[in-house]
C-alpha positions in Angstrom: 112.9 193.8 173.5 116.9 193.7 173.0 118.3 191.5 176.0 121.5 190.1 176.5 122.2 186.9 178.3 121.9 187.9 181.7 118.3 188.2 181.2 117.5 185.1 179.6 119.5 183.3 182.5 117.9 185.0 185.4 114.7 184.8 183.8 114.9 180.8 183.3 116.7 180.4 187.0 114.9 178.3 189.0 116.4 178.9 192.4 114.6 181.2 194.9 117.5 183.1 195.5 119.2 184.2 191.9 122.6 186.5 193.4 124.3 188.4 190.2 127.9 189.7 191.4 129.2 191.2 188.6 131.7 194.1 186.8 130.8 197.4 186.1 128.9 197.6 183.0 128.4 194.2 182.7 124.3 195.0 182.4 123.3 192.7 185.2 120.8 195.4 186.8 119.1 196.1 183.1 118.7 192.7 182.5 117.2 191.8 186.1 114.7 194.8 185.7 114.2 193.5 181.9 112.7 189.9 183.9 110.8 191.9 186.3 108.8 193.9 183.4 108.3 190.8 181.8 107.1 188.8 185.3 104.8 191.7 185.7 103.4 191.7 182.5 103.0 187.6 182.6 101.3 187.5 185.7 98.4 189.5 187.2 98.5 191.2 190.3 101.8 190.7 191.4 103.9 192.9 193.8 107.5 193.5 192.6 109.7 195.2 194.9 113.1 197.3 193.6 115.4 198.0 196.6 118.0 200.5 196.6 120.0 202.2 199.9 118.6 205.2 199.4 115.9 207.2 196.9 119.1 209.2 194.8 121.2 205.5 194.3 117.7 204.6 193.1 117.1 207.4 190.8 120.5 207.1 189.7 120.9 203.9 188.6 117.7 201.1 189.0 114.7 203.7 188.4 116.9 205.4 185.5 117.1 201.5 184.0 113.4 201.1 184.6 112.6 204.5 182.5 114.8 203.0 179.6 113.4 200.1 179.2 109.5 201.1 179.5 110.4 203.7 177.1 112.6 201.7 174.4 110.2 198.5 174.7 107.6 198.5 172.7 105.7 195.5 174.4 106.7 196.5 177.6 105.4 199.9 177.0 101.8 198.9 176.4 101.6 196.8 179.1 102.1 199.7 181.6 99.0 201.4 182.6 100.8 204.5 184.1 103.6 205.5 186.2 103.8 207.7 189.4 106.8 209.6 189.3 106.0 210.8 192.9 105.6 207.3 194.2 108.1 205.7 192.0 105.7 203.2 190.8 104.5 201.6 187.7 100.8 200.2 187.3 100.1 197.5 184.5 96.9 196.7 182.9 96.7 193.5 184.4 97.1 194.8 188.3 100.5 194.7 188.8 103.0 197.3 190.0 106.9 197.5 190.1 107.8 199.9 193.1 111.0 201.1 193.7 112.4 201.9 197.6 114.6 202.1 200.0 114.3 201.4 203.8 116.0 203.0 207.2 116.4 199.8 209.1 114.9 196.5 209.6 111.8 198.0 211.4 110.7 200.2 208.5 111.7 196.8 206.3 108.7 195.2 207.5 105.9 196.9 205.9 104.1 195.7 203.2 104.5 191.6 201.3 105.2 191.0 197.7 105.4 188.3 195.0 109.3 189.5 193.8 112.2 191.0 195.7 115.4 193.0 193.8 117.8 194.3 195.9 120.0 196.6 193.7 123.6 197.4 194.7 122.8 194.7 197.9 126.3 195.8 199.7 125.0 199.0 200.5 122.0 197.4 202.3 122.2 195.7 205.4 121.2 192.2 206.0 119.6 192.7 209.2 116.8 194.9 206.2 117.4 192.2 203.3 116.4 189.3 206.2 113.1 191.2 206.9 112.3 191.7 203.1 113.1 188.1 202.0 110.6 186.8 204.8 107.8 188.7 202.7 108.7 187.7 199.8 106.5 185.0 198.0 107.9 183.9 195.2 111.5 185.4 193.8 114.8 186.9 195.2 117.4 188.8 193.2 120.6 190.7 194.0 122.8 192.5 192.2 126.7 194.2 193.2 129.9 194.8 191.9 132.0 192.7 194.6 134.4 195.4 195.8 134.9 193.4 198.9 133.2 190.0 200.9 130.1 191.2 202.8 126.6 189.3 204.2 125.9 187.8 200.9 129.1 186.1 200.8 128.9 184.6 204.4 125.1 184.3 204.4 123.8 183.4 201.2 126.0 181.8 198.8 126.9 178.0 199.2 123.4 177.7 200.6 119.9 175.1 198.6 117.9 177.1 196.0 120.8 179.7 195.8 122.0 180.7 191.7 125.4 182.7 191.3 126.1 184.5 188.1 128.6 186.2 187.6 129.1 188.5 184.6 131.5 191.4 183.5 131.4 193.7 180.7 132.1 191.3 178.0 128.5 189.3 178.2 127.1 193.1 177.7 126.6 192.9 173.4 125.5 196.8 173.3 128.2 198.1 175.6 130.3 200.4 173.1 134.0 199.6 172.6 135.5 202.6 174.2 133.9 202.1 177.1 135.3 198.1 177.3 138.8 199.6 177.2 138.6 202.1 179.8 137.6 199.2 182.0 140.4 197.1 180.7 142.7 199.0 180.9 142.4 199.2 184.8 145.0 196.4 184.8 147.5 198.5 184.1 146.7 201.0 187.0 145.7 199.1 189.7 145.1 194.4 189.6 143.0 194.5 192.3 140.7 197.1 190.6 140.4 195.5 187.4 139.5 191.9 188.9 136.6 193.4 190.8 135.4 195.8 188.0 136.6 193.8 184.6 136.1 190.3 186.1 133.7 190.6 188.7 135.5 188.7 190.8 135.5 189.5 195.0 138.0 191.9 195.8 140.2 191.7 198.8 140.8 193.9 202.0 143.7 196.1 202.0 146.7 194.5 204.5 145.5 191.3 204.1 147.9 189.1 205.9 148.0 186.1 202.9 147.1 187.0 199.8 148.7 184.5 197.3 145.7 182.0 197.9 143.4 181.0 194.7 140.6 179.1 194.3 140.3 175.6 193.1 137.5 172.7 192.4 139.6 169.7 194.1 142.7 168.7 195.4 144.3 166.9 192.5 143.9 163.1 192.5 148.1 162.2 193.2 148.7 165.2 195.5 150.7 164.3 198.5 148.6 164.5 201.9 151.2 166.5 204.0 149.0 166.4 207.6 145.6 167.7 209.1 145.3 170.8 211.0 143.4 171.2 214.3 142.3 174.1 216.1 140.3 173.6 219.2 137.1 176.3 219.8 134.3 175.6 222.4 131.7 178.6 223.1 132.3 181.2 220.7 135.5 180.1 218.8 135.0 177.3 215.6 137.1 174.0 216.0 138.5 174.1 212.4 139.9 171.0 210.9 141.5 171.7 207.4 143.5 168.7 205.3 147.0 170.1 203.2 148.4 168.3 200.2 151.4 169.7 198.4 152.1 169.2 194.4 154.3 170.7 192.1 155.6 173.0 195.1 152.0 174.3 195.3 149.7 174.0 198.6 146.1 172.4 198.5 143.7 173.5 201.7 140.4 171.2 201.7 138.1 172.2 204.7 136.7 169.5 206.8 135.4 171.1 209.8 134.5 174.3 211.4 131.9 174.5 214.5 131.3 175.8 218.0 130.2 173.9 221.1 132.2 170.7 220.0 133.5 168.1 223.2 136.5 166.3 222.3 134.4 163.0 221.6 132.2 165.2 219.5 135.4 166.3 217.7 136.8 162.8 217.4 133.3 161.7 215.8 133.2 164.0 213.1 136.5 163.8 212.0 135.6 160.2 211.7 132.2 161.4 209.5 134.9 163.3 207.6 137.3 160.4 206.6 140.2 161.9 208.7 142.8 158.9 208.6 143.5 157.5 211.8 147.3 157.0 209.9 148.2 160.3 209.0 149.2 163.6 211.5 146.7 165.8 213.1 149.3 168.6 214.0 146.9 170.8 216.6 147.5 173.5 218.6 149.7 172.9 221.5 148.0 174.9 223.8 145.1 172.0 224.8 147.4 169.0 225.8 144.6 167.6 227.6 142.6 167.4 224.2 145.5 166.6 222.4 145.8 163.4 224.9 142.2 163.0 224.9 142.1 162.4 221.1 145.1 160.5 221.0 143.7 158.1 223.9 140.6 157.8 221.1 143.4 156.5 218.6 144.1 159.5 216.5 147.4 160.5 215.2 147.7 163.7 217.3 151.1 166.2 217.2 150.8 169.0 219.0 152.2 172.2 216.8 155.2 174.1 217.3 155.4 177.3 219.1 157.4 180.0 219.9 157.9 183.6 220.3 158.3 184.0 216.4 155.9 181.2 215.6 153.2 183.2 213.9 155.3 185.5 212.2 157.8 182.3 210.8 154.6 180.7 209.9 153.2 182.6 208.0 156.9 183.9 206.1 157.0 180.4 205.2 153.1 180.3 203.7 154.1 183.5 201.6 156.1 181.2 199.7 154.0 179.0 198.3 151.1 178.8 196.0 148.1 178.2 198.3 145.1 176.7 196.1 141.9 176.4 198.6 139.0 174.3 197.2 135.8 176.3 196.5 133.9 174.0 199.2 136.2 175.9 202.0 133.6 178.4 202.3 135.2 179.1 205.7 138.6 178.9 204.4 138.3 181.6 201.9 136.2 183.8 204.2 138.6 183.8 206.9 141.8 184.6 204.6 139.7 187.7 203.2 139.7 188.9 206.7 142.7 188.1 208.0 144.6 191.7 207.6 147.8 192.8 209.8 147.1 194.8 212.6 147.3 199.2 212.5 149.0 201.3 215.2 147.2 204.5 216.2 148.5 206.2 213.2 146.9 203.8 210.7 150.0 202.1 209.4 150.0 198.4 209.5 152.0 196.5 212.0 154.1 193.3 211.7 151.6 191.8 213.7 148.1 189.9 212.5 144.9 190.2 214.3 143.7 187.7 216.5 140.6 186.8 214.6 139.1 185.1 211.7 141.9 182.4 212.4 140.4 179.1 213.0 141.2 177.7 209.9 144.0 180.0 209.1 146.2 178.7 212.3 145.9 175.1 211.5 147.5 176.1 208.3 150.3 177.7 210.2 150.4 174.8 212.4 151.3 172.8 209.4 153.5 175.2 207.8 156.0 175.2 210.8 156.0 171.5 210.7 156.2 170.1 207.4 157.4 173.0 205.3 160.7 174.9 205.2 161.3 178.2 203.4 163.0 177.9 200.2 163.1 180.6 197.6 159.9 179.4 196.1 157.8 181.9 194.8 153.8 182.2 194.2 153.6 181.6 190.0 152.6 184.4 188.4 151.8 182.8 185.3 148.6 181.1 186.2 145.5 183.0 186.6 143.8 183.4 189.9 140.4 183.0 191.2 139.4 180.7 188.2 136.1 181.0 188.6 134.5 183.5 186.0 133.5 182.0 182.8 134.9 183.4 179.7 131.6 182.4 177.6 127.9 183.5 178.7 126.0 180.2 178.2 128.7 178.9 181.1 127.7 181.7 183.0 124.7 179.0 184.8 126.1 177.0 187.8 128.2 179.4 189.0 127.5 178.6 192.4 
């Protein structure tokens, strides 16, 4: 059986959950279907489950896959003991079956248990279904998407125990043919976003995003300067975010530290000690809670409440649009909320000079520091560096990736 790397790293992943956000053509789907023939023909009488959002996606792409590869693999192909085109099934000899469906909603979700879950194209099924699957599921998860924009799997899965990440594009594909790896290259000259998502496989970003000149990095480097800490006070239903901003060669570095509901200002003032928050260095918060700003100072914090006025968000965030903002890939928070953060649209659709009012409880204490510590200058974002650092150039890096 030819395989490419993708199938020898999800087939030796360990993890429960093994998530593969990838390019176009970058073979992930083959190769998780290549580890599910082989699981089946391991192991007798198991239950192997391909999800799609609906039976023509299925046809299309995963069931098409399937048909390759029990035709082209010899081994594979002898191990099959028939197939039901009706039922979209296949039967091995030793008393296991690969089925291949889709489901209307959570309640039709929970029929039926198996030993291996594959949810193909897994932004185009909702998690309320995927949550109802993965609870029968005994032994294995996979997921595969091209990662045109953050969804469930993003806010829900990754970051979390016994949770891989790969993530491939087109070049760890060895039997992809060359005209093909141009086309998708060449989608940098028509549109960046585009060819990030499809060449790269790296998360693409919502259209009027307010801040978009944000990258990721591992850690704040070791002789950055700590400008301040940023508070936002939540209670019921809004986060208290905490965030920490260093500046170094004219470039920002955001470290989350906090973000959580149903927090009293001694709960607050605990955790920021759990966090290492220095009792010598700013908290700039926002100035709408004196009576928590007094409260935390009275507990011997640092506290500044932030600036305001009538121009305050919008001269904010001017003066973030001129820096480089490099967000450690432990923010999980972070970069969720500034791929949601988006301008607001009058009636007619057209964006207005105005942002929401969500998704902003990390994203204002970043203002709040911004107005006090930074001034605008005609520093630009660099251009030269490459963003979202994160996708390997070499396949046997591709483990890790989490």
């Amino acid at each position: 059986m030819q395989a490419s790397t993708l199938f020898e790293i999800n087939y030796l992943c360990t993890s429960h959950i093994t998530i593969n956000q990838g390019g176009t053509s970058s073979g992930k789907t083959y190769a998780i279907e290549q580890v599910l023939f082989t699981l089946g023909a391991q192991q007798a009488k198991q239950v192997i489950t391909v999800v799609g959002q609906d039976i023509p996606n299925l046809k299309a792409g995963a069931l098409r896959d399937a048909l390759n590869i029990y035709q082209q693999s010899a081994p594979i192909n002898q191990s099959i003991k028939s197939f039901n085109k009706t039922d979209r099934i296949f039967e091995f000899h030793n008393g296991s079956i690969i089925e291949f469906k889709s489901y209307e909603n959570a309640q039709d979700a929970k029929s039926g248990k198996r030993d291996y879950l594959f949810l193909n194209e897994a932004n185009g099924i909702s998690f309320e279904i995927y949550t109802e699957l993965a609870l029968r599921t005994r032994k294995r998860i996979f997921l595969d998407y091209n990662p045109n924009a953050s969804f469930w799997v993003h806010d829900k899965l990754l970051g979390q125990p016994d949770v891989q990440l790969i993530i491939s594009d087109h070049r760890h594909n060895p039997f992809l043919d060359e005209g093909m790896r141009k086309k998708i290259e060449d989608l940098k000259l028509i549109d960046e976003e585009q060819w990030k998502v499809y060449a790269r496989g790296l998360t693409g970003k919502i259209s009027g995003l307010v801040l978009t000149n944000w990258f990721v990095c591992e850690n704040i480097p070791p002789d950055a300067r700590k400008l301040a800490y940023g508070l936002d006070f939540g209670f019921t239903n809004d986060q208290t975010g905490l965030i920490e901003v260093y500046m170094q060669n004219g470039e920002l570095w955001v470290n989350e530290l906090l973000y959580e509901t149903e927090l009293t200002n001694p709960d607050i003032s605990k955790k920021m000690q759990a966090a290492g928050v220095s009792k010598n260095t700013e908290i700039i918060a926002d100035c709408a809670e004196p009576k928590s700003i007094e409260e935390l100072r009275r507990l011997g914090w640092y506290m500044i409440a932030a600036k305001k006025g009538a121009d305050s968000i919008k001269h904010s965030i001017d003066i973030l649009k001129r820096y480089r903002i490099n967000v450690t890939r432990s923010s999980t928070n972070l970069r969720r909320e500034l791929g949601r953060y988006h301008w607001k649209t009058n009636t007619g659709g057209r964006s207005i000079n105005e942002p929401i009012d969500a998704w902003n409880h990390l994203i204002d204490p970043l203002r709040y520091i911004a107005l006090s510590k930074l001034k605008i200058s005609n520093l630009k974002p660099s251009k030269s560096r490459l963003p979202y650092p994160v996708a390997p150039a070499l396949p046997d890096e591709l483990q890790g990736m989490c």
